[in-house]
C-alpha positions in Angstrom: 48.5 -165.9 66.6 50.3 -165.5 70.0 52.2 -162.1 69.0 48.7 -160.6 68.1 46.8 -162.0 71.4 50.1 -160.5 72.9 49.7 -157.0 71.7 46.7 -156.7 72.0 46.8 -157.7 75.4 49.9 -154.7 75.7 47.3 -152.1 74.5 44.7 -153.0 76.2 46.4 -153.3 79.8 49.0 -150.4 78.8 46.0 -147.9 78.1 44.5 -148.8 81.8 47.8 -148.7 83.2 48.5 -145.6 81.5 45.3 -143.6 82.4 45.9 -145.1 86.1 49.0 -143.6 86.3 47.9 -140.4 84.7 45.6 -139.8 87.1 47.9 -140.7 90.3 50.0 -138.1 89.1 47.3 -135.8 88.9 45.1 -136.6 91.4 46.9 -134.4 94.3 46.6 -131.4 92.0 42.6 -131.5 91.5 42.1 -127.5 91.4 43.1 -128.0 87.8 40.5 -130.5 87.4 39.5 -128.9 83.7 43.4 -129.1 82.5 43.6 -132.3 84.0 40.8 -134.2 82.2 41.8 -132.7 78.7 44.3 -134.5 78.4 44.0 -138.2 78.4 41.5 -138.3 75.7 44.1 -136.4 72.9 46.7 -138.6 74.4 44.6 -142.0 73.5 43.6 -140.7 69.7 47.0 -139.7 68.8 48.5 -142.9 70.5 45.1 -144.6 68.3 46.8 -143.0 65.0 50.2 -143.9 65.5 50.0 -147.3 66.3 46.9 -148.0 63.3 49.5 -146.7 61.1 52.2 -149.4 61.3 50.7 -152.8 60.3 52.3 -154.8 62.8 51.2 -152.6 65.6 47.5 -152.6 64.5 46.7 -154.7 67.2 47.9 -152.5 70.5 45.3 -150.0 68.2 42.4 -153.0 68.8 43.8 -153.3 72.6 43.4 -149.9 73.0 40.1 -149.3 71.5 38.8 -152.1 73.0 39.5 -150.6 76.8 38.1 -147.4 75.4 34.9 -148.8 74.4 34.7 -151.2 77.5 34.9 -148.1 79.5 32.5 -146.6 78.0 30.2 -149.0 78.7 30.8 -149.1 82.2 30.5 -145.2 82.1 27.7 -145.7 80.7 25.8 -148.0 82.8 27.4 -146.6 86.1 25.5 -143.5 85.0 22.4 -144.9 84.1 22.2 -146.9 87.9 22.7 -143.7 89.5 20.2 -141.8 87.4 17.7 -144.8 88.5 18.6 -144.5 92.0 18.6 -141.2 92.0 15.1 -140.6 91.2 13.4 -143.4 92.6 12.2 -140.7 95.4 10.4 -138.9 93.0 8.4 -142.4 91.7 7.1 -143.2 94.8 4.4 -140.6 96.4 
């Protein structure tokens, strides 16, 4: 039980850590914005497949899917706050 807690806890931390990093490196080198932001998501399916693959690294494949999703729901609400706040102008007359 602790070894799957464990790695899933690796894939879940590693992916933030990795897509932090990613974009540290990149960040300084923004004119390529459209190259830039390809990337991460191939990167994340590929390391998905790979690690769903071997049965005892299904788990880094939860971790990782699970910082995925989470982000998405932030995205996801983060965007619908702004939309909100955005046209609350227009509401009032």
């Amino acid at each position: 039980l602790w070894r799957k807690w464990r790695l899933f806890t690796f894939g879940f931390l590693g992916w933030f850590l990795f897509e932090v990093l990613f974009w540290a490196a990149f960040h300084p080198n923004l004119e390529e914005e459209i190259n830039a932001t390809c990337v991460p998501f191939p990167v994340t399916i590929l390391a998905l497949i790979i690690f769903a693959i071997n049965k005892r690294t299904r788990q880094v494949a939860m971790g990782i899917l699970v910082a995925v999703a989470l982000n998405l729901v932030a995205s996801l609400i983060m965007g619908l706050a702004t939309n909100a706040f955005c046209f609350i102008p227009f509401f009032y007359k």
